[in-house]
LUMPA-371768 format. One line per 2 residues: number of its first residue (from 1); for each residue x, y, z of C-alpha. Coordinates in Angstrom, 3 decimals. Layout:
% residues N
NUM> X/Y/Z  ...
This chain:
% residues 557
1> 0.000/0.000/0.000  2.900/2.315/0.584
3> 4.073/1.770/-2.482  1.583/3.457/-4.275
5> 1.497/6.681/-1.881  5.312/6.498/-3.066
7> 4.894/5.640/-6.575  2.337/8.675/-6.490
9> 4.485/11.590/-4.990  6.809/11.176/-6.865
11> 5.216/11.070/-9.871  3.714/14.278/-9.574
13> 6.628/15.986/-7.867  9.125/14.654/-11.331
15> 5.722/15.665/-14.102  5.693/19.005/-12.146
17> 9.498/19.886/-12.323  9.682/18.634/-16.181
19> 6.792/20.005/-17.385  7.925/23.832/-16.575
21> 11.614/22.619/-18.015  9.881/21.810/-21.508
23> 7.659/24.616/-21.314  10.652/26.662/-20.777
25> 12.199/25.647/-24.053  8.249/25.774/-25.210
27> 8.232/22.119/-25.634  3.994/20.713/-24.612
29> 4.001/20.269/-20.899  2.665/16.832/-21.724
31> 6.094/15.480/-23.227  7.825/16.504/-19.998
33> 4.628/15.149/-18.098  5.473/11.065/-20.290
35> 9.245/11.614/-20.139  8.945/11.926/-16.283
37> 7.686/8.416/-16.076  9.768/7.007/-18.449
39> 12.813/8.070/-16.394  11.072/7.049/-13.006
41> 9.390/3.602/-15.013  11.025/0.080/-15.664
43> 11.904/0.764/-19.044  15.131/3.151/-18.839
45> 16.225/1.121/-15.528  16.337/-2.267/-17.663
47> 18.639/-0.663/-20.317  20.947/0.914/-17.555
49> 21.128/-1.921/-15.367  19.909/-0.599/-12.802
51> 17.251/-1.395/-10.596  14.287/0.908/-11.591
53> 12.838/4.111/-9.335  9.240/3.051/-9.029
55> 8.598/-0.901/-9.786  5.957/-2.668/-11.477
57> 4.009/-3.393/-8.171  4.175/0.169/-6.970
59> 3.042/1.289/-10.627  0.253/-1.271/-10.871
61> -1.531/0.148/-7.419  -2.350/2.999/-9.241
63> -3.979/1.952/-11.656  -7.223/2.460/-11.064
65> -5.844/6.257/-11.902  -5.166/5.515/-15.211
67> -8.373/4.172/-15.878  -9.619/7.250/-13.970
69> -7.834/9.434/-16.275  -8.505/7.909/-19.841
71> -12.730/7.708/-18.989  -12.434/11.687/-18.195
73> -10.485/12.547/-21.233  -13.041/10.122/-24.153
75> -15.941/11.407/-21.726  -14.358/15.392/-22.710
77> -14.117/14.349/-25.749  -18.055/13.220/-26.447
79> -18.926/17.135/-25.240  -17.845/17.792/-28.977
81> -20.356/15.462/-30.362  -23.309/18.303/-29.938
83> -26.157/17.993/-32.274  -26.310/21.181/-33.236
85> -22.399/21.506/-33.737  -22.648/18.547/-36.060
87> -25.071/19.557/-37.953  -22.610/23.188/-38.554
89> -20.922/20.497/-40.345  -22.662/18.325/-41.632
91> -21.724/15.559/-44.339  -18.314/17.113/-44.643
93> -17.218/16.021/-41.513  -18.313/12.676/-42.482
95> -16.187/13.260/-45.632  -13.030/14.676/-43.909
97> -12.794/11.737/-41.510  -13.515/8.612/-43.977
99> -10.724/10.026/-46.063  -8.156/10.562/-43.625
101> -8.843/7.348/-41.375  -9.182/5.017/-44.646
103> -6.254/6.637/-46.282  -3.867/6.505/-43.201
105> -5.187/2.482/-42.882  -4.698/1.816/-46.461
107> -0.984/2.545/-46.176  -0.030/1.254/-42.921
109> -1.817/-1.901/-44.107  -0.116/-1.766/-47.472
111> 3.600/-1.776/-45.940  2.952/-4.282/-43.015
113> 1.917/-6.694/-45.894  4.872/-5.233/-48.063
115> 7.240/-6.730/-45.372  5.282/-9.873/-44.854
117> 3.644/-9.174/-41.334  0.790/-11.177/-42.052
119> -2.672/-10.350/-43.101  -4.851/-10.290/-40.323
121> -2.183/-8.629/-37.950  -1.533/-6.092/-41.040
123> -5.287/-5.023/-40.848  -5.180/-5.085/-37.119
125> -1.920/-2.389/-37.522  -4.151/-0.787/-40.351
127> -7.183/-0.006/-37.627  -4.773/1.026/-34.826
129> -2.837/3.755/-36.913  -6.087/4.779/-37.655
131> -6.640/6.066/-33.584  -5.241/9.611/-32.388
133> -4.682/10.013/-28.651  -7.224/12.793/-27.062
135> -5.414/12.870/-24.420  -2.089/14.466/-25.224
137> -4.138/16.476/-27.829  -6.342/17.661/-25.439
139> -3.475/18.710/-23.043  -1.789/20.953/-25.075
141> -4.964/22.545/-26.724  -6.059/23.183/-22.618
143> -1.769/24.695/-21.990  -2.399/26.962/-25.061
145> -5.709/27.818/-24.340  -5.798/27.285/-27.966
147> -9.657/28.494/-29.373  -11.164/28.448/-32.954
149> -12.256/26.407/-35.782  -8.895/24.056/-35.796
151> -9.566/23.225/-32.296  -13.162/22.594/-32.597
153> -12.839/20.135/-35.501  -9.572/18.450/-34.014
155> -11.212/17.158/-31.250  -14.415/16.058/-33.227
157> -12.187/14.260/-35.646  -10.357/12.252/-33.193
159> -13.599/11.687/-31.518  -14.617/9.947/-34.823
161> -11.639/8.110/-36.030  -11.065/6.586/-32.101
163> -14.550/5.612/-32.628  -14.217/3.763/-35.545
165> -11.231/2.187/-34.602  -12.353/0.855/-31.375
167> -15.439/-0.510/-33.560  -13.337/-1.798/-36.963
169> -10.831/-3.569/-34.008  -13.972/-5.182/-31.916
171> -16.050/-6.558/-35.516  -12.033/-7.651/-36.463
173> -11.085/-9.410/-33.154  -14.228/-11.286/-32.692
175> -13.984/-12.904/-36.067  -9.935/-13.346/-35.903
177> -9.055/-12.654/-32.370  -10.207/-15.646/-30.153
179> -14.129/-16.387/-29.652  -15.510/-17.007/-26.020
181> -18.592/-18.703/-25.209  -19.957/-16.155/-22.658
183> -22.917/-14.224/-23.578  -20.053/-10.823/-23.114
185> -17.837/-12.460/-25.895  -21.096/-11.996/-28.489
187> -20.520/-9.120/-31.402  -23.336/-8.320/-29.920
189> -22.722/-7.669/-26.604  -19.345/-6.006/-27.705
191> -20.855/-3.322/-29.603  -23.952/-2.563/-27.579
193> -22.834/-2.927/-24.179  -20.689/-0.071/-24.293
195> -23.461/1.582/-25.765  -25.895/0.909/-22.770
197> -23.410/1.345/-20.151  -22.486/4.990/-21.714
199> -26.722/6.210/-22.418  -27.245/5.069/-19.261
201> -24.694/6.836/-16.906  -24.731/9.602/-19.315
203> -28.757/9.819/-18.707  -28.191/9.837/-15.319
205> -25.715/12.695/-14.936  -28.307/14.648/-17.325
207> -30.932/14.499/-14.793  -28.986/14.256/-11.602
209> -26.908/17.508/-12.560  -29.970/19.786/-12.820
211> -31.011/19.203/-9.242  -27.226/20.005/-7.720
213> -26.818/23.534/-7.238  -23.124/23.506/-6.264
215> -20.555/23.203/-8.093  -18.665/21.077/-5.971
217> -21.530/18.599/-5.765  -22.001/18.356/-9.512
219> -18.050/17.361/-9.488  -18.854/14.942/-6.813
221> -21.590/13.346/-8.429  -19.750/13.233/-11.961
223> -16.302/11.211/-10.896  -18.980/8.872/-9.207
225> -20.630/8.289/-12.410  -17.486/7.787/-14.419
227> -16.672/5.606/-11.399  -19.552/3.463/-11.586
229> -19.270/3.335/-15.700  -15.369/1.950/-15.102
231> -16.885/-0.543/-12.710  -19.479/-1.744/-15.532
233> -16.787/-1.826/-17.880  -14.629/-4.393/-15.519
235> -17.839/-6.168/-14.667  -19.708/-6.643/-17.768
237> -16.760/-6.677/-20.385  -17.561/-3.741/-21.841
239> -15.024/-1.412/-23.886  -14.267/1.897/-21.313
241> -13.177/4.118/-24.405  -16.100/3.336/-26.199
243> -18.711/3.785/-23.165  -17.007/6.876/-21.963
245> -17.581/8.634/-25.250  -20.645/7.756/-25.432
247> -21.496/8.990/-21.828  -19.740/12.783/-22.857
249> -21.686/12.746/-25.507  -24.959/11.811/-24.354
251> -24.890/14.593/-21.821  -23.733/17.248/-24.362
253> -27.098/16.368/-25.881  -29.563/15.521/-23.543
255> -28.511/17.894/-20.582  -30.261/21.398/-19.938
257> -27.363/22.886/-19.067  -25.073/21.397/-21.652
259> -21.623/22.051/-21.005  -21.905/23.345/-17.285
261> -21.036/19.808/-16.110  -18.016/19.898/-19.018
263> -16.934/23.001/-17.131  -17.427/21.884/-13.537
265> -15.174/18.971/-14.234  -12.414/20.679/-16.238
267> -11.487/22.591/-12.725  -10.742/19.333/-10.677
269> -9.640/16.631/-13.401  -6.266/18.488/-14.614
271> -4.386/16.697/-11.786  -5.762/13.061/-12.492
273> -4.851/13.915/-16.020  -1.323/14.318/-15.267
275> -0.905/11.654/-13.136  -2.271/9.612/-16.367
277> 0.213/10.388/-18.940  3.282/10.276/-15.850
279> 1.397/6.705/-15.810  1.928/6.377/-19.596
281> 5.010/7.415/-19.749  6.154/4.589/-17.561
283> 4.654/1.878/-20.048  7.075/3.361/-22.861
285> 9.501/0.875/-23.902  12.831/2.544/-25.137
287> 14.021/-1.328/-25.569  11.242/-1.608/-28.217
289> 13.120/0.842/-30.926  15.476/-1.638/-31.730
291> 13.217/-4.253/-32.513  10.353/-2.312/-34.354
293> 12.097/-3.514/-37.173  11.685/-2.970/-41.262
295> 7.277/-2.896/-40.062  7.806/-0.307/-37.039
297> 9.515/1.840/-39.175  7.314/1.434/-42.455
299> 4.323/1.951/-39.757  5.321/5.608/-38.147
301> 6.417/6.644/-41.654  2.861/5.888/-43.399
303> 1.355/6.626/-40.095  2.948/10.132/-40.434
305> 2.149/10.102/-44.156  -1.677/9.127/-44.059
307> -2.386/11.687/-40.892  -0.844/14.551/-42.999
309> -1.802/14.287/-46.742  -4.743/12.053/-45.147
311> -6.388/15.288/-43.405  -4.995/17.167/-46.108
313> -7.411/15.560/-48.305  -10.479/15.254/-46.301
315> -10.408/18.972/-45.636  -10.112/19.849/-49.213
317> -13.303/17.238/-50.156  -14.856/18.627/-47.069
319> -14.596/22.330/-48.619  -12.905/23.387/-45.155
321> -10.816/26.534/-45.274  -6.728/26.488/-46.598
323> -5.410/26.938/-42.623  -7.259/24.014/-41.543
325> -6.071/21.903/-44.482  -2.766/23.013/-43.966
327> -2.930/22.165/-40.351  -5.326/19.529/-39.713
329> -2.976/16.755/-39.990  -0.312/18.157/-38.166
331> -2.345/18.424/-35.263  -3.438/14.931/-35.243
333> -0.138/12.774/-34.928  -0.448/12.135/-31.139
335> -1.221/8.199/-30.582  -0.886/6.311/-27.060
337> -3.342/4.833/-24.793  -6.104/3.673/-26.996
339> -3.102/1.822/-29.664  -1.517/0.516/-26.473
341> -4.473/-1.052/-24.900  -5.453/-2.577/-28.509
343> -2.094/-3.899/-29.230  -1.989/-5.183/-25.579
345> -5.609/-7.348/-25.899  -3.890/-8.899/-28.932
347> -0.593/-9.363/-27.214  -2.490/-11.511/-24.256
349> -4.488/-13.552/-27.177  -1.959/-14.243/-29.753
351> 1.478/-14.521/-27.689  4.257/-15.536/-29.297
353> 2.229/-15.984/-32.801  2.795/-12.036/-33.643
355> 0.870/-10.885/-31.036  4.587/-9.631/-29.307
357> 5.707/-8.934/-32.077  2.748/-6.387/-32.967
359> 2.583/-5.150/-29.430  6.444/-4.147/-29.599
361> 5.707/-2.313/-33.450  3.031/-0.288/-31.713
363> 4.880/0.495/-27.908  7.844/1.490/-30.244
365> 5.791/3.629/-32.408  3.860/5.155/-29.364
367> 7.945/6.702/-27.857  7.632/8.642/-31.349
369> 4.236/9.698/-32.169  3.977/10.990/-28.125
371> 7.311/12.785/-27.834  6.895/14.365/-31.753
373> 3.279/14.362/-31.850  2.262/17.299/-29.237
375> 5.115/19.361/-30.178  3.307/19.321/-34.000
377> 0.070/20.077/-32.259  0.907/23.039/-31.170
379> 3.051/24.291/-34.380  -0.698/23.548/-35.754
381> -2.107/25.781/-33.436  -0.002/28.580/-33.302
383> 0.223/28.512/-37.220  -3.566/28.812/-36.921
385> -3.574/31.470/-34.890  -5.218/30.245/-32.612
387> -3.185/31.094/-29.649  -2.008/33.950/-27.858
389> 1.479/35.193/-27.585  1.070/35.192/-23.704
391> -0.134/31.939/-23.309  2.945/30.494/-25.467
393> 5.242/32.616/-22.623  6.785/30.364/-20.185
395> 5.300/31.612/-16.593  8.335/32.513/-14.238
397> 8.278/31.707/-10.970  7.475/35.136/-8.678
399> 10.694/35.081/-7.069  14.325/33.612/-7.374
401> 15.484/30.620/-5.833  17.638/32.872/-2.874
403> 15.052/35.286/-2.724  12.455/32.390/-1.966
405> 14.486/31.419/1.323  14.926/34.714/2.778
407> 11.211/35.215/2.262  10.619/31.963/3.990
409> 12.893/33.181/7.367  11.391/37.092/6.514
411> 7.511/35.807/6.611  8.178/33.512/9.911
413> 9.585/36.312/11.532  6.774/38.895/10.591
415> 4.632/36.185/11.740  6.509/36.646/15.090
417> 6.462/40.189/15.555  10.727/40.323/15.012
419> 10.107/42.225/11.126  8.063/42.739/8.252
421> 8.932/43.920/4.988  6.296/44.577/2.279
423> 7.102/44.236/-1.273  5.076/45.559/-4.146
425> 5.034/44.878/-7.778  3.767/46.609/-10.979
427> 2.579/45.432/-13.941  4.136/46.907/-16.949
429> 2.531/47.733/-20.224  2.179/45.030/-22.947
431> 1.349/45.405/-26.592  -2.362/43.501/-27.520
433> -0.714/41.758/-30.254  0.880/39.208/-27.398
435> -2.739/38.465/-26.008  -5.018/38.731/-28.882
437> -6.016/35.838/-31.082  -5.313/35.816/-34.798
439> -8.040/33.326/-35.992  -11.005/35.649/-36.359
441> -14.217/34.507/-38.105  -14.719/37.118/-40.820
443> -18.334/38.198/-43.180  -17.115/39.169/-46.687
445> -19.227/42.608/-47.546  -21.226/41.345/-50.120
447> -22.712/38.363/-48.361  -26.412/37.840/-48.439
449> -28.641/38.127/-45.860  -29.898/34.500/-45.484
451> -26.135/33.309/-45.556  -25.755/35.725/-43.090
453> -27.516/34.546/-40.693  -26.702/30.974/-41.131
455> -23.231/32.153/-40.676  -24.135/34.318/-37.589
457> -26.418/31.028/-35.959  -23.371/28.792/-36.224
459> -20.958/31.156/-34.932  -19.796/31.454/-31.544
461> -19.335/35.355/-31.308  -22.642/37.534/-31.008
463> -20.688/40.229/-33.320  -18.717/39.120/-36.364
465> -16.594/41.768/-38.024  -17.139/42.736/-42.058
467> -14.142/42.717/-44.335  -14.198/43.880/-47.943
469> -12.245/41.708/-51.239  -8.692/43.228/-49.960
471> -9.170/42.532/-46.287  -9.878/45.890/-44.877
473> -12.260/46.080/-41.931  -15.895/47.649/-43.212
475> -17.453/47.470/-39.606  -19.119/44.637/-37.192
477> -22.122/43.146/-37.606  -24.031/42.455/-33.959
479> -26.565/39.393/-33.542  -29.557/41.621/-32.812
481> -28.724/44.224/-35.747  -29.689/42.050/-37.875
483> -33.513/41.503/-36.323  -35.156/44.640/-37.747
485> -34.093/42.739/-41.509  -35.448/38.925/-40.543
487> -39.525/39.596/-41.123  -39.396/42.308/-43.992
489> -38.906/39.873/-46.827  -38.613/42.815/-49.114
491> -35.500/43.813/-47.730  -33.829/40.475/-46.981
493> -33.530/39.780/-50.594  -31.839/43.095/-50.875
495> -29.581/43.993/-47.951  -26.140/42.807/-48.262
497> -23.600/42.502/-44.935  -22.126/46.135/-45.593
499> -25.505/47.072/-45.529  -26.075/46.685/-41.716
501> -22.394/46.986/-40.923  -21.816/49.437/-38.243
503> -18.580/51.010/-37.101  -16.171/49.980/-34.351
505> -16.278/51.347/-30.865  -13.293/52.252/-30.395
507> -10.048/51.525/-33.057  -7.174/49.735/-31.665
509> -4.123/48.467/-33.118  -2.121/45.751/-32.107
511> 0.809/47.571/-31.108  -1.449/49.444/-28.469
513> -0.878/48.846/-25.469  -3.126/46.415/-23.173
515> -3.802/49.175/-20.585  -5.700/51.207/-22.945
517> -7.842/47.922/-23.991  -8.971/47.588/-20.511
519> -10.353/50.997/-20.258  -11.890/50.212/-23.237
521> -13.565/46.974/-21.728  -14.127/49.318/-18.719
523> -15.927/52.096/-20.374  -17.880/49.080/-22.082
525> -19.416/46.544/-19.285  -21.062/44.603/-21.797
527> -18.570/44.021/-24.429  -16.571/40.883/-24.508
529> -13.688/40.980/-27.455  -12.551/43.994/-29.178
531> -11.227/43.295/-32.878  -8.157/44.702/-33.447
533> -6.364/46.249/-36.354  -2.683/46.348/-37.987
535> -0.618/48.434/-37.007  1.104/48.987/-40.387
537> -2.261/49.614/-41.693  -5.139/50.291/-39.849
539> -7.408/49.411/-42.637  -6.792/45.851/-41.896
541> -8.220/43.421/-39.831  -5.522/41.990/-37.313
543> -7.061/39.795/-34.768  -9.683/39.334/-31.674
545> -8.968/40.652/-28.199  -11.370/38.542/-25.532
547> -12.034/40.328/-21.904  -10.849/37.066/-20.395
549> -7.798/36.602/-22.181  -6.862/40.619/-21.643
551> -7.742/39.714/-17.927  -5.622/36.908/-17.399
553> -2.402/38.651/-19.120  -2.973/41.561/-16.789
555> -3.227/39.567/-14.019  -0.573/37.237/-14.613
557> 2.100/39.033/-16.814
């Protein structure tokens, strides 16, 4: 039992320290969060010869955590799997994700046969490459703070090619896998139960979470569910992933409140999250790399190669715009827990008849795609503008390491009554440009009124700004401007967006400084985001300035 309080600590105290050291060279947190149990795991021990930090027994007590941790993050992701957000979509998400999963399948199947792998255990690698870890995805999108169209459909495309996986590898391992004769082992059973176990927790939280009033309940009540749904999944035989996706997105849809519960959870699960990839990090095998072999290395090159042209593709037949196509792909390289638990089911059932072998292909595969593949999400990001400046900014610690000790003896002797010192700190200006957003969702001028408003319905801003053929900024267009046009069908077939354009409040560039945004957000309770303009020319429409995002820099800079 002590192992596990030790295996724990340290954990945490070794993700903590690396994850500010990457994010100081602005490495993802998350790499230093997998590297710090790979150092404190089994697998760099064996190679030293040395016996290892934290050992297999102390490792396995906790792993009720990673379960824990994997449920939260497919449950997240199942919040993007709204209705409503779907249907923004429509049949080109459909399109953009049976061209990129069947594409990136087709070629890792085509070189694992090319070497003579094996049919069935070629599909098997096909349907695995096919899977993109939330997780680590997730994580670096949450460090970034990372918000706009590239984000939104990242997550909903992993959602859908995990999905399909998990269902292509459960119709493919009950015909080729090993058949039981319990009623759990039935296709069936395999494909429904998850779905029962997931409606029906995720019907519960729906209802339960209306009649909680506090916050701290609703968390309460949630990690119980997702509890009780890990249970079933033990229990019943019942794939986790598959139910826990199911559960997020049952409640994105069926709740009142949508994404309060989302929210209430996202302020307590960060922690079990990292303790989940320190977990991971300790199942990476460094002595797999050697013997990937011809296959490992034909299956991260095609891997790479079908995520990238793969997306590529799908966004173009999905008429999505030229930064996510140029993007997309990039931002979906990250693979780890799902591939590992499917390569270890077949590595239990097959043994020494390729199941090892297939199992070491993927673990080796996994050291790549999770130390490469967050540091390409957020390139993705930040090439979509979709982050800030400030966020990207490493956070220093408030004092020095010398300074912190004589604060230590100074504050115990205040407390004391022997002396007190006071120290005070200003904030000094900061241009916009380092905490605006880039990604801004633009109207051309001439756009119709009935687009308009499809465009304005589907948005997520209540004011979207109006740009003319060469970029310049015409005006904004607010939500509720656009009321006095919806019943006079006379003018609807006549009014254009420049039409019912009106003029910015206040003009700011992005070399302004972030003082003189605030007392524009202070002479204007009600407005949240400013758009900003160029500096070099002020015609042109720079970026988006959010309250919260002005807040937190001038808080925290």
């Amino acid at each position: 039992m002590t192992d596990g309080f030790l295996a724990a600590g340290l954990l945490y105290s070794a993700a903590l320290f690396a994850g500010r050291v990457f994010s100081k060279f602005h490495f993802p947190k998350v790499t230093g969060y997998l590297l710090s149990g790979l150092v404190l795991g089994p697998s760099l021990s064996e190679i030293l010869g040395i016996s290892p930090v934290l050992s297999n027994k102390a490792l396995h007590s906790l792993d009720f955590l990673s379960l824990l941790g994997i449920a939260l993050i497919m449950f997240s992701v199942g919040s993007n799997f709204r209705v409503t957000k779907l249907k923004k979509y429509g049949t080109n998400l459909i399109k953009a994700s049976l061209i990129e999963s069947g594409f990136t399948f087709l070629l890792v199947f085509m070189i694992s046969t090319f070497f003579r792998f094996g049919t069935v255990p070629s599909l098997f690698l096909g349907i695995m490459a096919m899977n993109t870890a939330p997780g680590a995805t997730q994580m670096v999108m949450r460090e970034l703070q990372s918000e706009g169209e590239l984000s939104e459909l990242t997550l909903i495309l992993i959602g859908l090619n995990n999905l399909m996986g998990i269902l292509l590898f459960v119709i493919l391992f009950y015909f080729f896998g090993g058949k039981g004769t319990s009623a759990t082992d039935s296709i069936i059973w395999k494909l429904s139960g998850p779905v029962a176990g997931g409606v029906g927790v995720g019907l519960v939280i729906s209802y339960w979470e209306q009649r909680l009033t506090k916050e701290i309940e609703r968390q309460i009540m949630a990690v119980s569910m997702i509890l009780l749904l890990i249970w079933g999944s033990i229990y019943f035989s019942y794939n986790l992933l598959f139910a826990a996706l199911v559960a997020g997105m049952t409640v994105i849809n069926f709740s009142p409140h949508e994404k309060r519960l989302f929210s209430d959870v996202s302020k307590i699960d960060y922690p079990i999250y990292v303790i989940f990839f320190a977990l991971a990090g300790t199942h990476l095998k460094l002595q797999s790399l050697p013997s990937m072999g011809l296959v490992g290395i034909g299956y991260v090159f095609m891997r790479t190669i079908g995520k990238y042209y793969g997306n590529r593709a799908g966004a173009a037949a999905g008429g999505f715009s030229t930064t996510i196509k140029e993007n997309l792909g990039s931002a979906m390289l990250c693979q780890a827990g799902i591939a590992i638990g499917l390569a270890q089911i077949l590595a239990n059932t097959w043994g020494d008849n390729g199941g090892l072998q297939l199992q070491n292909v993927i673990l080796a595969s996994v050291v790549v795609f999770e130390v490469v593949g967050p540091v390409m999400t957020r390139i993705a990001l930040v090439k979509a503008g979709e982050v800030t400046v400030v966020s990207m900014l490493t956070s220093r610690a408030p004092v020095g390491i010398f300074e912190g000790v004589h604060d230590l003896f100074n504050h115990f002797a205040s407390n004391i009554g022997f002396s007190m010192s006071d120290r005070f700190s200003s904030v000094g200006d900061i241009p916009i440009k380092m905490v605006m957003r880039r990604h801004v969702e633009t109207i051309p001028e001439d756009m119709d009124f009935d687009s308009l408003l499809k465009t304005m319905g589907h948005s997520r801003y209540d004011r979207l700004p109006v740009i003319d053929s060469h970029d310049n900024l015409v005006g904004i267009i607010h939500y509720s401007d656009i009321s006095n046009v919806l019943f006079i069908e006379e003018l609807r077939q006549l009014v254009v967006a420049r039409d019912i354009s009106v003029p910015i409040i206040v003009e700011l560039a992005e070399d302004d400084s972030l003082e003189k945004a605030m007392d524009v957000f202070h002479s204007h309770p009600n407005i949240s985001y400013l758009f900003i303009v160029s500096s070099k020319d002020r015609k042109k429409l720079a970026g988006v300035l959010r309250h919260n995002d002005a807040l937190s820099a001038h808080g925290g800079v």
